[in-house]
mmCIF file of the protein (N, C-alpha, C, O) and its ligand, coordinates in Angstrom:
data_MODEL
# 
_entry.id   MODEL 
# 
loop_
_entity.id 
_entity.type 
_entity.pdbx_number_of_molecules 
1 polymer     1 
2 non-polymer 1 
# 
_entity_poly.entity_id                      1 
_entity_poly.type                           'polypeptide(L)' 
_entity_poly.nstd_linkage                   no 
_entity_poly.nstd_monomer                   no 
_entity_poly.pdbx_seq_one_letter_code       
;(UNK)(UNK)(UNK)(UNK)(UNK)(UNK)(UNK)(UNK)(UNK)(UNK)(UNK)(UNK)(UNK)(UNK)(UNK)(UNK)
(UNK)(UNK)(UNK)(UNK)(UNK)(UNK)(UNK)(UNK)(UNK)(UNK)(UNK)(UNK)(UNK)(UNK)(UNK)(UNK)
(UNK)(UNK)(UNK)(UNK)(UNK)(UNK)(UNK)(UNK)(UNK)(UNK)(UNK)(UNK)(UNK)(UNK)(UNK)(UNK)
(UNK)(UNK)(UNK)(UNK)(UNK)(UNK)
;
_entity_poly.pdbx_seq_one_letter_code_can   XXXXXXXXXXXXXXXXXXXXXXXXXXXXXXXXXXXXXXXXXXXXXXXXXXXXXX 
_entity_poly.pdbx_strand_id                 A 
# 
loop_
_entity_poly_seq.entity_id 
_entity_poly_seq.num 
_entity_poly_seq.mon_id 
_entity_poly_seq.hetero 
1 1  UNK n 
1 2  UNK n 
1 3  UNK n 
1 4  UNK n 
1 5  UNK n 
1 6  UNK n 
1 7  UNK n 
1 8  UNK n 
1 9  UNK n 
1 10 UNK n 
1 11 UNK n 
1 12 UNK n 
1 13 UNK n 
1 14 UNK n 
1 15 UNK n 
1 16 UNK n 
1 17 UNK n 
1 18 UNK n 
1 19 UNK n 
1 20 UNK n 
1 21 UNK n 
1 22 UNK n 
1 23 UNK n 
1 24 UNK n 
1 25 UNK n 
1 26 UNK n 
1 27 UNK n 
1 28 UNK n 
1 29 UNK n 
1 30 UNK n 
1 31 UNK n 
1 32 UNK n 
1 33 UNK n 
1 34 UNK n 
1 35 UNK n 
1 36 UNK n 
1 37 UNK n 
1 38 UNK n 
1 39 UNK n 
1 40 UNK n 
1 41 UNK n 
1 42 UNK n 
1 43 UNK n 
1 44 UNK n 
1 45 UNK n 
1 46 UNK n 
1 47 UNK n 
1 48 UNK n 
1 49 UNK n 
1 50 UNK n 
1 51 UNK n 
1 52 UNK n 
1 53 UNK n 
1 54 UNK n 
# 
loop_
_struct_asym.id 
_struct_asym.entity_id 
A 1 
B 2 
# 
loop_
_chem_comp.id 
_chem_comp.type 
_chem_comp.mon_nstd_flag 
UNK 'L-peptide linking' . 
ZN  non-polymer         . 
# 
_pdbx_entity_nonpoly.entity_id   2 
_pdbx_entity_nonpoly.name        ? 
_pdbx_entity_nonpoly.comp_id     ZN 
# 
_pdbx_nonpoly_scheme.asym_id         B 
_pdbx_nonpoly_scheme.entity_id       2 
_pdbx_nonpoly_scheme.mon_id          ZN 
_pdbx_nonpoly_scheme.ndb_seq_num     1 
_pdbx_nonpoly_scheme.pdb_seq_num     101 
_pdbx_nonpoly_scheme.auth_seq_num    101 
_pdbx_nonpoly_scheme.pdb_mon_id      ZN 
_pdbx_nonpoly_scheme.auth_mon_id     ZN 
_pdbx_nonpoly_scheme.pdb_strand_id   A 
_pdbx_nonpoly_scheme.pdb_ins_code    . 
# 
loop_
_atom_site.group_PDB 
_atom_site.id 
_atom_site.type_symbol 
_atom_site.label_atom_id 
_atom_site.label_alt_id 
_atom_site.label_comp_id 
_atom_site.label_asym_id 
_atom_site.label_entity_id 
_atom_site.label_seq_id 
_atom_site.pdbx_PDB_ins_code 
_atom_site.Cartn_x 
_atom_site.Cartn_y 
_atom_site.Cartn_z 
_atom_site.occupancy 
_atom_site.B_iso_or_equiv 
_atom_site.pdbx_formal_charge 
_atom_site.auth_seq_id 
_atom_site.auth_comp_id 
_atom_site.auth_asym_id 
_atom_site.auth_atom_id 
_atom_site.pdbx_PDB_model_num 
ATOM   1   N  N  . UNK A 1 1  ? 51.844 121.517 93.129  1.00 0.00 ? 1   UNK A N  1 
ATOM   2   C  CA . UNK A 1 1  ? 51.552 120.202 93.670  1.00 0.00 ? 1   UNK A CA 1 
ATOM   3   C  C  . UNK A 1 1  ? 52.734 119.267 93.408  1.00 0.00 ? 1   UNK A C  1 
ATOM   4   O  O  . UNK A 1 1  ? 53.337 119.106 92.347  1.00 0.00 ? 1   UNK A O  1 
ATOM   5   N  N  . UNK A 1 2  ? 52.895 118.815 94.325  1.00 0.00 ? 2   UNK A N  1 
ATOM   6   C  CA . UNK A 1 2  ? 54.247 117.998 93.928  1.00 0.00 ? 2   UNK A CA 1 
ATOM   7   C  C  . UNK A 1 2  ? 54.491 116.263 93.790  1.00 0.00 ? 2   UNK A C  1 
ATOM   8   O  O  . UNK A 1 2  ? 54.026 115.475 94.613  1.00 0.00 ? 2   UNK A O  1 
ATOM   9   N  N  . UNK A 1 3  ? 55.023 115.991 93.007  1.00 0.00 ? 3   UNK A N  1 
ATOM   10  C  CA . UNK A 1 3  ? 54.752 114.829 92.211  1.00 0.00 ? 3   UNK A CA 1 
ATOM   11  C  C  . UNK A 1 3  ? 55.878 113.641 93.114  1.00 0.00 ? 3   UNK A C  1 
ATOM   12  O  O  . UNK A 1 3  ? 57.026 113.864 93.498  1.00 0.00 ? 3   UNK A O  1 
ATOM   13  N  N  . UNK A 1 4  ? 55.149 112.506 93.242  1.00 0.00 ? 4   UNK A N  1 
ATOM   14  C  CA . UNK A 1 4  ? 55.895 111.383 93.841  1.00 0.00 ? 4   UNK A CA 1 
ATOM   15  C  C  . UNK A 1 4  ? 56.303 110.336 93.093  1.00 0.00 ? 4   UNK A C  1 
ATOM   16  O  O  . UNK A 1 4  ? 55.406 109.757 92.480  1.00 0.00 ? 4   UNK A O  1 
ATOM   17  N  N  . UNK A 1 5  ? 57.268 109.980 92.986  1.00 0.00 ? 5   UNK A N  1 
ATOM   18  C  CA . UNK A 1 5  ? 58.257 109.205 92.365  1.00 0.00 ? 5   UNK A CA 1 
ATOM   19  C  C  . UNK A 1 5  ? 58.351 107.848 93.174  1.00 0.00 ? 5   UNK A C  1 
ATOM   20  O  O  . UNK A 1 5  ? 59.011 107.755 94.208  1.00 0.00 ? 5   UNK A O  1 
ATOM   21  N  N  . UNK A 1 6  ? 57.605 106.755 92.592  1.00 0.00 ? 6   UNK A N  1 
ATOM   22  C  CA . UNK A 1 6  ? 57.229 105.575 92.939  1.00 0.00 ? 6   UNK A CA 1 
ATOM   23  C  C  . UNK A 1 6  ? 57.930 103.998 92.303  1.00 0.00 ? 6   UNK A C  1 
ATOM   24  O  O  . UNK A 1 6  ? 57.647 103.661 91.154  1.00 0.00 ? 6   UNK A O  1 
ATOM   25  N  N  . UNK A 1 7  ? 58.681 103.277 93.020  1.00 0.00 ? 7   UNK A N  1 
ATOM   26  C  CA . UNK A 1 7  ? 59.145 101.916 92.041  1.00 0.00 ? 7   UNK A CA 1 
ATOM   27  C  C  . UNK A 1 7  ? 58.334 100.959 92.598  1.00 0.00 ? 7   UNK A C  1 
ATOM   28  O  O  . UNK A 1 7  ? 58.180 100.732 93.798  1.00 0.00 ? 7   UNK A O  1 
ATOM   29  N  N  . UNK A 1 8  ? 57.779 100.363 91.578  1.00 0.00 ? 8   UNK A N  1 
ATOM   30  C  CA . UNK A 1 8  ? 56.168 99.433  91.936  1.00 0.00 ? 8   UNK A CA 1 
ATOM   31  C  C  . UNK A 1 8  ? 57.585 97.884  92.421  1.00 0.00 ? 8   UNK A C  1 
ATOM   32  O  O  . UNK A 1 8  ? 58.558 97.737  91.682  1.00 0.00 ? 8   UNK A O  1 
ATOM   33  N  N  . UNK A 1 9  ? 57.398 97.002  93.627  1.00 0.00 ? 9   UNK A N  1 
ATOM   34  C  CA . UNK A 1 9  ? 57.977 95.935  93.912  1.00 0.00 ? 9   UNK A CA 1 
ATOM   35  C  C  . UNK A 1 9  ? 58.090 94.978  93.348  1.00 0.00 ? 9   UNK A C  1 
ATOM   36  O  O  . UNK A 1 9  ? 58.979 94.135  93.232  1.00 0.00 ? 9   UNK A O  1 
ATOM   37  N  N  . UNK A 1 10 ? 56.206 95.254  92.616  1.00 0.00 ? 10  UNK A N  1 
ATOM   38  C  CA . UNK A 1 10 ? 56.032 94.273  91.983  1.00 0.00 ? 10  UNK A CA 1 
ATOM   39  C  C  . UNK A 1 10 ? 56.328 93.629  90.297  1.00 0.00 ? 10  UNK A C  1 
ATOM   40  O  O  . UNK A 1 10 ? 56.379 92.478  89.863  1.00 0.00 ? 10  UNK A O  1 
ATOM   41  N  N  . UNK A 1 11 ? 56.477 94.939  89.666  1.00 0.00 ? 11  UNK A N  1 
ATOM   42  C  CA . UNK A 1 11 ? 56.865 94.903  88.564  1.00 0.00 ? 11  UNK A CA 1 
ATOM   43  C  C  . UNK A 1 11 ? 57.899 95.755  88.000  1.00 0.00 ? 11  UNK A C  1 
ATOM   44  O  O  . UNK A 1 11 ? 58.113 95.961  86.805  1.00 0.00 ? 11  UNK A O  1 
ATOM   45  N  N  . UNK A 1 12 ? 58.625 96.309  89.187  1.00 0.00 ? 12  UNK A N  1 
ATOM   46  C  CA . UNK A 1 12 ? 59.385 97.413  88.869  1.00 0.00 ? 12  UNK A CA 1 
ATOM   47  C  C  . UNK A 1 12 ? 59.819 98.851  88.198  1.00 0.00 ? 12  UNK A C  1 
ATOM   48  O  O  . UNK A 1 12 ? 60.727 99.682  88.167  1.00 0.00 ? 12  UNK A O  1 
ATOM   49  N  N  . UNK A 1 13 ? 58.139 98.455  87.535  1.00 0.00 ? 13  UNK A N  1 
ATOM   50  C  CA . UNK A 1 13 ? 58.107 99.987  86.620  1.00 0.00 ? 13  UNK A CA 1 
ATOM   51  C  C  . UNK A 1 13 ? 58.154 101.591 87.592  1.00 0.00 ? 13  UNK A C  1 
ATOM   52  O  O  . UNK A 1 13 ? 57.407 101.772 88.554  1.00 0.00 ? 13  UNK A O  1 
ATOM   53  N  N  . UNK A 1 14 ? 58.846 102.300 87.263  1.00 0.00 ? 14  UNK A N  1 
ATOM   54  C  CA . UNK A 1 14 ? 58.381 103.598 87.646  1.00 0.00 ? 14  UNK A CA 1 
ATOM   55  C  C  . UNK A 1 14 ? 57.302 104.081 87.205  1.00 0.00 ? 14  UNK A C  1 
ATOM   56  O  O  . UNK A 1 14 ? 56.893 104.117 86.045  1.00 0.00 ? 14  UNK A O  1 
ATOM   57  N  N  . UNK A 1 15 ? 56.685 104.580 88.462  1.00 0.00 ? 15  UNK A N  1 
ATOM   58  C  CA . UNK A 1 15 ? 55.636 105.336 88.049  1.00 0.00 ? 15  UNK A CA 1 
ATOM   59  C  C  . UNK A 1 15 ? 55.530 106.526 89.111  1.00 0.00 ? 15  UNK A C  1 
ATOM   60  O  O  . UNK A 1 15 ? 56.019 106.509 90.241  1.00 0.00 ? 15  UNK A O  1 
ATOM   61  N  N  . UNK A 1 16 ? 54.538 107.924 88.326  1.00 0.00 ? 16  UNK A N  1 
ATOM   62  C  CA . UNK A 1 16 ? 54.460 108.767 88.950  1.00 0.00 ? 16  UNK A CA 1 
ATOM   63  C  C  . UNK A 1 16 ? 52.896 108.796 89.179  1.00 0.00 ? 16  UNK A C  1 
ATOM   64  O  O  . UNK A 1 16 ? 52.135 109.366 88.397  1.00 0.00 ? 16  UNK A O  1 
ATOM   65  N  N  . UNK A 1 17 ? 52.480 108.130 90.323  1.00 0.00 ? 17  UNK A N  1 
ATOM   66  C  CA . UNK A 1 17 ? 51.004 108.272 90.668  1.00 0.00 ? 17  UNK A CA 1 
ATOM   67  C  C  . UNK A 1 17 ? 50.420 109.987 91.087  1.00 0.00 ? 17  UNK A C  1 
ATOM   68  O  O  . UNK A 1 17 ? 51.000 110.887 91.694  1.00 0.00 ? 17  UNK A O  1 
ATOM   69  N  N  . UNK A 1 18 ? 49.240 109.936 90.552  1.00 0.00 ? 18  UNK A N  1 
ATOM   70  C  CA . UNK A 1 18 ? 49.065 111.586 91.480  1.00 0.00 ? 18  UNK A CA 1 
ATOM   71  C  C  . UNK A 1 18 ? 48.210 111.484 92.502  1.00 0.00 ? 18  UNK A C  1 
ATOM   72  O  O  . UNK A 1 18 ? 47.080 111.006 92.600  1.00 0.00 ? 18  UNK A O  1 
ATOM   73  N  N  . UNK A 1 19 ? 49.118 112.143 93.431  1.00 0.00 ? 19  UNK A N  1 
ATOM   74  C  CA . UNK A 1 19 ? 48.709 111.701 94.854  1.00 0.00 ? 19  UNK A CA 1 
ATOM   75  C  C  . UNK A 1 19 ? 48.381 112.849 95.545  1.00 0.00 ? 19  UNK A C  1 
ATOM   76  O  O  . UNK A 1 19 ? 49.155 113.730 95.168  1.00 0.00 ? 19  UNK A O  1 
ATOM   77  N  N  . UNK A 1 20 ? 47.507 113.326 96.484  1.00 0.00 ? 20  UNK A N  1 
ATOM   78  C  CA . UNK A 1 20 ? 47.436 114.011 97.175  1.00 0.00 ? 20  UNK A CA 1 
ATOM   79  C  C  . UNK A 1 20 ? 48.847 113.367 97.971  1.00 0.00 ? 20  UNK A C  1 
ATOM   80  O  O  . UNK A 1 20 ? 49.538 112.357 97.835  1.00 0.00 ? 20  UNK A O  1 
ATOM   81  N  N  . UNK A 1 21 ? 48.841 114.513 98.835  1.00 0.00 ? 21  UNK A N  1 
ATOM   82  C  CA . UNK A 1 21 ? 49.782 115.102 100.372 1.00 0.00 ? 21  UNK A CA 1 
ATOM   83  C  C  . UNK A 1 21 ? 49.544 113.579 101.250 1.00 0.00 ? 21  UNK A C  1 
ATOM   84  O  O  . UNK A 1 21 ? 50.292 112.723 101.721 1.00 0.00 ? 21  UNK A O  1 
ATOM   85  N  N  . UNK A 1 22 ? 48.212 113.772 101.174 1.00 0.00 ? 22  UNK A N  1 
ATOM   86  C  CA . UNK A 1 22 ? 47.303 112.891 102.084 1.00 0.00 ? 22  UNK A CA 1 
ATOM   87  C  C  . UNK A 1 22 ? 47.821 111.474 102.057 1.00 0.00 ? 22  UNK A C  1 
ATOM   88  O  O  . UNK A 1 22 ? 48.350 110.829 102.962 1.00 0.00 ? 22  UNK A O  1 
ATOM   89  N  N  . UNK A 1 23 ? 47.515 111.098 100.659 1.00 0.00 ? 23  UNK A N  1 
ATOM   90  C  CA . UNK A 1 23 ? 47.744 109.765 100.027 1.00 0.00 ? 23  UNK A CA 1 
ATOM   91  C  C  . UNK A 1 23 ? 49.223 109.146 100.250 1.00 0.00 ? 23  UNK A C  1 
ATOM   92  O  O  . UNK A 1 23 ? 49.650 108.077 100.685 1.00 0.00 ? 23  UNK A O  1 
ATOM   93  N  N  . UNK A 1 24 ? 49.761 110.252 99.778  1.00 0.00 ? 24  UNK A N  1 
ATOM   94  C  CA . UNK A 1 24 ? 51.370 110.167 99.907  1.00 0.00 ? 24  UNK A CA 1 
ATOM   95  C  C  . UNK A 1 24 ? 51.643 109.213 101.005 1.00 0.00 ? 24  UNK A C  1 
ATOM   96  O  O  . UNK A 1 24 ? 52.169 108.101 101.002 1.00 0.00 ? 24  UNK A O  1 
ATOM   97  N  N  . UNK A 1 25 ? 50.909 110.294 102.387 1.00 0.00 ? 25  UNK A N  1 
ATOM   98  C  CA . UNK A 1 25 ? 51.553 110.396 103.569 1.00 0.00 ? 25  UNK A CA 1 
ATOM   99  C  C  . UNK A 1 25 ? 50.997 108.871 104.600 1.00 0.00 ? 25  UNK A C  1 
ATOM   100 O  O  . UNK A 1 25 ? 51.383 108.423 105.680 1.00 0.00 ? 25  UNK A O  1 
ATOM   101 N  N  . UNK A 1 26 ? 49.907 108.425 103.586 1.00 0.00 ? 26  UNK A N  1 
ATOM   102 C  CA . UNK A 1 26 ? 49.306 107.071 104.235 1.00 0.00 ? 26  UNK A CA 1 
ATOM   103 C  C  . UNK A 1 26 ? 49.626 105.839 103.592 1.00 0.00 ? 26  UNK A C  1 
ATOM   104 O  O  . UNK A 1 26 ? 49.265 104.714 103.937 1.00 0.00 ? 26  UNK A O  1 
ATOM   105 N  N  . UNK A 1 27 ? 50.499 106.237 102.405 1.00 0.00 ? 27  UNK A N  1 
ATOM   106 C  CA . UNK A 1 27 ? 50.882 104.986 101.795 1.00 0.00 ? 27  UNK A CA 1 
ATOM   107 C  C  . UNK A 1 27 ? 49.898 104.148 100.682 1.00 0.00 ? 27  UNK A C  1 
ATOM   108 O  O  . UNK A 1 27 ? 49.891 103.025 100.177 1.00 0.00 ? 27  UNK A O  1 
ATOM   109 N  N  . UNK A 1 28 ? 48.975 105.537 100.603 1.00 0.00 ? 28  UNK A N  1 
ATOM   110 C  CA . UNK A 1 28 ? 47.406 105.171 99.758  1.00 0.00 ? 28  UNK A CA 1 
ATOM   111 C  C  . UNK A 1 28 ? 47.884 104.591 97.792  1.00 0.00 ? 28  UNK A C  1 
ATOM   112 O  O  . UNK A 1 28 ? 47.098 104.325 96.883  1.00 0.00 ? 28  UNK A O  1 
ATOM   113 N  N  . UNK A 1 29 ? 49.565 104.581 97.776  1.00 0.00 ? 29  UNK A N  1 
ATOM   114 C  CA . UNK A 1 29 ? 49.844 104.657 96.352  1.00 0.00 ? 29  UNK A CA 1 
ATOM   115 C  C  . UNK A 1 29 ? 50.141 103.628 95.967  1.00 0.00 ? 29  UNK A C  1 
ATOM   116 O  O  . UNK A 1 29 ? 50.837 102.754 96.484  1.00 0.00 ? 29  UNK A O  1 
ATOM   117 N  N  . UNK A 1 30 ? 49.385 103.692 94.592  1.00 0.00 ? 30  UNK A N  1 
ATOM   118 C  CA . UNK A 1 30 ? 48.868 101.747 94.021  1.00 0.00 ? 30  UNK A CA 1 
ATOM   119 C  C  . UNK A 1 30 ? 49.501 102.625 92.190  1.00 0.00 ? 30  UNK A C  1 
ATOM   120 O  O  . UNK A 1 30 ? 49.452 103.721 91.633  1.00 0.00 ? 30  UNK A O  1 
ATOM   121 N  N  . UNK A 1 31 ? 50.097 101.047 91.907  1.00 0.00 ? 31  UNK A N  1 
ATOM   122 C  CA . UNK A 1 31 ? 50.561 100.887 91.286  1.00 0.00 ? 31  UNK A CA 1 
ATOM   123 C  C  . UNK A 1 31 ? 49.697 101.029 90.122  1.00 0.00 ? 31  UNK A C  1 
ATOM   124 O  O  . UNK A 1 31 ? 48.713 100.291 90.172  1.00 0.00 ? 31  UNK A O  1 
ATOM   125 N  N  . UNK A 1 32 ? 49.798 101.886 88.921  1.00 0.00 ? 32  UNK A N  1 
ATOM   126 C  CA . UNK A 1 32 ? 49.385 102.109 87.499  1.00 0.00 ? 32  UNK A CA 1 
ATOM   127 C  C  . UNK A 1 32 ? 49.191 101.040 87.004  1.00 0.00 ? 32  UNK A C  1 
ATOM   128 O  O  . UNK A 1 32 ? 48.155 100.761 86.400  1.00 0.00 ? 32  UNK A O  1 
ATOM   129 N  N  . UNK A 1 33 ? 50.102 100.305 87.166  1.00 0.00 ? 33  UNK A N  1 
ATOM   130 C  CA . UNK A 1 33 ? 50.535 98.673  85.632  1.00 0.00 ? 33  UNK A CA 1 
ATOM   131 C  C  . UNK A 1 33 ? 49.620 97.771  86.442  1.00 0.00 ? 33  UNK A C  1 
ATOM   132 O  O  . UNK A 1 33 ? 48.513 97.395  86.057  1.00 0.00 ? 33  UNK A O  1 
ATOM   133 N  N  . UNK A 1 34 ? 50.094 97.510  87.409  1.00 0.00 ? 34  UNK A N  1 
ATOM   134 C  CA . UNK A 1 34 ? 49.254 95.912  88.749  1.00 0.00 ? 34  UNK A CA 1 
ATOM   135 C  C  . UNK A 1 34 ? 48.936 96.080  89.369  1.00 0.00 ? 34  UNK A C  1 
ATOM   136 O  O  . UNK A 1 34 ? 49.009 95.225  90.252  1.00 0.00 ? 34  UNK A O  1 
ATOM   137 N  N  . UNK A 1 35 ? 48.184 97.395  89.683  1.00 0.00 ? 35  UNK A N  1 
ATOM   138 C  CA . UNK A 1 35 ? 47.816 98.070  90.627  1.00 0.00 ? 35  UNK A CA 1 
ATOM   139 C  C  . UNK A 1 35 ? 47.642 97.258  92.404  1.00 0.00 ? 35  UNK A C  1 
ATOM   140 O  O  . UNK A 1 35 ? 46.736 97.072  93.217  1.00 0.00 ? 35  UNK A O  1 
ATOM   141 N  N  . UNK A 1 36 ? 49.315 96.942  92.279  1.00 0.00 ? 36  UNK A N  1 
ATOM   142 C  CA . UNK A 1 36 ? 49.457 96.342  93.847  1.00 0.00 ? 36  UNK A CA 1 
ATOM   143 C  C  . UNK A 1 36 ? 49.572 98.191  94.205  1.00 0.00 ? 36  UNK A C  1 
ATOM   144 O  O  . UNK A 1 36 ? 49.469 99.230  93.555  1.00 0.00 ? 36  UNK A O  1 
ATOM   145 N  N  . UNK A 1 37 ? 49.959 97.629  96.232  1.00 0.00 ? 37  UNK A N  1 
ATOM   146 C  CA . UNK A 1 37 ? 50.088 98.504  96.755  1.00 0.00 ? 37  UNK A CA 1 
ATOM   147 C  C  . UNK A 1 37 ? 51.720 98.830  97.008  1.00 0.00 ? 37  UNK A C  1 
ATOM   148 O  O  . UNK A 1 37 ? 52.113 99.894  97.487  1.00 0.00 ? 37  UNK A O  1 
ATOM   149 N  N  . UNK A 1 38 ? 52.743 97.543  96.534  1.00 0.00 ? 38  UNK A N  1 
ATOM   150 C  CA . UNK A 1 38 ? 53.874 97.822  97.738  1.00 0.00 ? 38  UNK A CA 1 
ATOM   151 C  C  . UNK A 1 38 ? 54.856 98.408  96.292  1.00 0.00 ? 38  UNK A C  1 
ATOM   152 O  O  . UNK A 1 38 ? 55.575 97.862  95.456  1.00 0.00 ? 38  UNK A O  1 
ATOM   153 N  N  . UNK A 1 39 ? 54.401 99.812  96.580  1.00 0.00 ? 39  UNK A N  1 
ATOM   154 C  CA . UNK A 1 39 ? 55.243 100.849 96.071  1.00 0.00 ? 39  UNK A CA 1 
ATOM   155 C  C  . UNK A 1 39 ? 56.542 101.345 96.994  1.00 0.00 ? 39  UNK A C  1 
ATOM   156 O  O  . UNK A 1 39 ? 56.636 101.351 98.221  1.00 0.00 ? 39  UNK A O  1 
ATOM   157 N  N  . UNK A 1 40 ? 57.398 101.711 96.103  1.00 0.00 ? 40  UNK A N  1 
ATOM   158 C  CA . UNK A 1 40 ? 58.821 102.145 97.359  1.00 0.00 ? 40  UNK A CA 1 
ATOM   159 C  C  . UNK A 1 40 ? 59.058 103.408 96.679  1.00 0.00 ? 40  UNK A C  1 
ATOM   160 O  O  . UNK A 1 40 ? 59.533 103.451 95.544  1.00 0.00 ? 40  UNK A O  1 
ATOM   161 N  N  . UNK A 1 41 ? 58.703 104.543 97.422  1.00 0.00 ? 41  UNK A N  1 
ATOM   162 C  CA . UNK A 1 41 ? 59.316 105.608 97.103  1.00 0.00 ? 41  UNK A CA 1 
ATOM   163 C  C  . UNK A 1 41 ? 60.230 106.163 96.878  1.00 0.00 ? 41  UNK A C  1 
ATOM   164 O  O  . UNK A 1 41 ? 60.957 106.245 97.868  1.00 0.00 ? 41  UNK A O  1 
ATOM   165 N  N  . UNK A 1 42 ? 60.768 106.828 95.653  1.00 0.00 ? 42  UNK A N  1 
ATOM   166 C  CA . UNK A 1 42 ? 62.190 107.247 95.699  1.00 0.00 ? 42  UNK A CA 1 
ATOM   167 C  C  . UNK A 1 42 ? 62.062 108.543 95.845  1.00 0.00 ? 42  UNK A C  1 
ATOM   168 O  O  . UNK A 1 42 ? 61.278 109.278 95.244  1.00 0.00 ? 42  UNK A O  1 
ATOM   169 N  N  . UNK A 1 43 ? 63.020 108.889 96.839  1.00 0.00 ? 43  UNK A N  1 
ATOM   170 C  CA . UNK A 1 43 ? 62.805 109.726 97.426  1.00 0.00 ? 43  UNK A CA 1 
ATOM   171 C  C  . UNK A 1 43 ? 63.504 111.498 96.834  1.00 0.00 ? 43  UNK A C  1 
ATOM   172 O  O  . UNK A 1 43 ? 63.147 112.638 97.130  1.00 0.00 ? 43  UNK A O  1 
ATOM   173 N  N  . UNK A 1 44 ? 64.802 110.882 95.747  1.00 0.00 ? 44  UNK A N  1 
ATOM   174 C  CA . UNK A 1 44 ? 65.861 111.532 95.501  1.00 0.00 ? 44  UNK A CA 1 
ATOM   175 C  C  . UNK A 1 44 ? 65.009 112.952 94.011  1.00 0.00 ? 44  UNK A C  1 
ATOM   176 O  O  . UNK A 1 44 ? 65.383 114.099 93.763  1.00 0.00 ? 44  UNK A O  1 
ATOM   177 N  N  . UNK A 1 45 ? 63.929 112.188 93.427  1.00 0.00 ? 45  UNK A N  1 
ATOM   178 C  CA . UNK A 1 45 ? 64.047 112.912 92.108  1.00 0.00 ? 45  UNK A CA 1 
ATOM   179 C  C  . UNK A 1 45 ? 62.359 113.805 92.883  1.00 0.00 ? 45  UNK A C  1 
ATOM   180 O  O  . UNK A 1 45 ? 61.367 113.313 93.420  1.00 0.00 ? 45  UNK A O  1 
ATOM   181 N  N  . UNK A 1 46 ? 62.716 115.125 92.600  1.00 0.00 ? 46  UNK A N  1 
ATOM   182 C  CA . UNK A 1 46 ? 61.517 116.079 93.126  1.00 0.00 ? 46  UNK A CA 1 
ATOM   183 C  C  . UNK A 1 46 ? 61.405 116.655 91.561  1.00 0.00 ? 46  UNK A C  1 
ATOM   184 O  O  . UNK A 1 46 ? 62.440 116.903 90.943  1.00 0.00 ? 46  UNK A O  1 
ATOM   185 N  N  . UNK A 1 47 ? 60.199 116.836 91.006  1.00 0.00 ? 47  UNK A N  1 
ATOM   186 C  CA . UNK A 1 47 ? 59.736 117.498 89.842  1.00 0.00 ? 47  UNK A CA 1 
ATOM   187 C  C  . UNK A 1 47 ? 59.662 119.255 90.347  1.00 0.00 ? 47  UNK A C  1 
ATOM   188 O  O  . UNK A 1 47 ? 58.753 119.911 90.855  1.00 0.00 ? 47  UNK A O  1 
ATOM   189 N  N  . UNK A 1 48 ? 61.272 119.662 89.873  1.00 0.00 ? 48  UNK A N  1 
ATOM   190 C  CA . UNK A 1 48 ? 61.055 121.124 90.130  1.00 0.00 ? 48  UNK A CA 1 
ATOM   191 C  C  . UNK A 1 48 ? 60.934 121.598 88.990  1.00 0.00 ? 48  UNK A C  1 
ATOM   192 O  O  . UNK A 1 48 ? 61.733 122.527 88.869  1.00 0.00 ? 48  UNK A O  1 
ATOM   193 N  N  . UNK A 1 49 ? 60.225 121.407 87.905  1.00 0.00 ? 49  UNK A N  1 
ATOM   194 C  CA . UNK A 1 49 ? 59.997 121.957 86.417  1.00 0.00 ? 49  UNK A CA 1 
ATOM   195 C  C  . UNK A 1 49 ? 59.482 123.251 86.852  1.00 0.00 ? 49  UNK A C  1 
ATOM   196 O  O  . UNK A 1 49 ? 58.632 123.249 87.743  1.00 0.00 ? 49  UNK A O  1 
ATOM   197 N  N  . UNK A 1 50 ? 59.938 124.536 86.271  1.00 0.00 ? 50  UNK A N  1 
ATOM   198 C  CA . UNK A 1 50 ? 60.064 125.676 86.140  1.00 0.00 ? 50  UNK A CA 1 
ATOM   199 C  C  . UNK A 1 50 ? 58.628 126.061 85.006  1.00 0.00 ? 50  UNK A C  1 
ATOM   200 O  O  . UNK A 1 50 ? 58.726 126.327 83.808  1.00 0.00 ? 50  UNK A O  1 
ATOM   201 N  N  . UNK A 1 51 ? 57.581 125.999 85.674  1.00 0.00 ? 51  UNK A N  1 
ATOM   202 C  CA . UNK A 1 51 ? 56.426 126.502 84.701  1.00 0.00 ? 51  UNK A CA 1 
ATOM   203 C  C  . UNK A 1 51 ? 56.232 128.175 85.179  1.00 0.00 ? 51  UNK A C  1 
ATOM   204 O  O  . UNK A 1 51 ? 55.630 128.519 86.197  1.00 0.00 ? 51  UNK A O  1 
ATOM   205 N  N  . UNK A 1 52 ? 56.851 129.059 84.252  1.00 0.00 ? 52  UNK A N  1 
ATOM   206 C  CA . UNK A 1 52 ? 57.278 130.178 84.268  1.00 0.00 ? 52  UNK A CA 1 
ATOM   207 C  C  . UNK A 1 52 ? 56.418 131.328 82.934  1.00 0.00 ? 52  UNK A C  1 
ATOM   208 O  O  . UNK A 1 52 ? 56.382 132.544 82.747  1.00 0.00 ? 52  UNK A O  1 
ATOM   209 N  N  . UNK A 1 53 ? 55.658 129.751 82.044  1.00 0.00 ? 53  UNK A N  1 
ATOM   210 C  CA . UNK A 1 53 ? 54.471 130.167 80.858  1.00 0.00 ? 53  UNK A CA 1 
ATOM   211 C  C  . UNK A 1 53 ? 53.529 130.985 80.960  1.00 0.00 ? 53  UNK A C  1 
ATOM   212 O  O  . UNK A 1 53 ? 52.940 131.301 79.926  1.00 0.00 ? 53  UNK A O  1 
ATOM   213 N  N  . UNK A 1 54 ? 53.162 131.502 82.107  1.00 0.00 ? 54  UNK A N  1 
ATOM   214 C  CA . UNK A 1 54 ? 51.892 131.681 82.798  1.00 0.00 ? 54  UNK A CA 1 
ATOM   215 C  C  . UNK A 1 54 ? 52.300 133.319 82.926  1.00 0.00 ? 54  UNK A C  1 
ATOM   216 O  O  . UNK A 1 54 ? 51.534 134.105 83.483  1.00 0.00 ? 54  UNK A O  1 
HETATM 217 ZN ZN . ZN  B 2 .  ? 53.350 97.310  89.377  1.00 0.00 2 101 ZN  A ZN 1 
# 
């Protein structure tokens, strides 16, 4: 499942909301801290962590 990398407008914190595909793709992602909506996605950092434990 792959993780979205979010900078809240409003307070600038990063956050990584967990989002469905879905959510992602409708803009459904609200901010952790102020839970506004006008998140800006960054688009550059993809969580390819190697879980290889299993
Ligand atoms: Zn915020």
């Amino acid at each position: 499942m792959p993780l979205y990398d979010y900078k809240c407008l409003k307070c600038s914190r990063e956050c990584l909301p967990a989002l469905t595909m879905k959510e992602h793709e409708t803009g459904a992602a609200t901010c952790p801290a102020c839970e506004r909506t006008e998140l800006r996605h960054l688009t550059t950092k993809v969580i390819a962590r190697t879980s290889s434990k299993s």
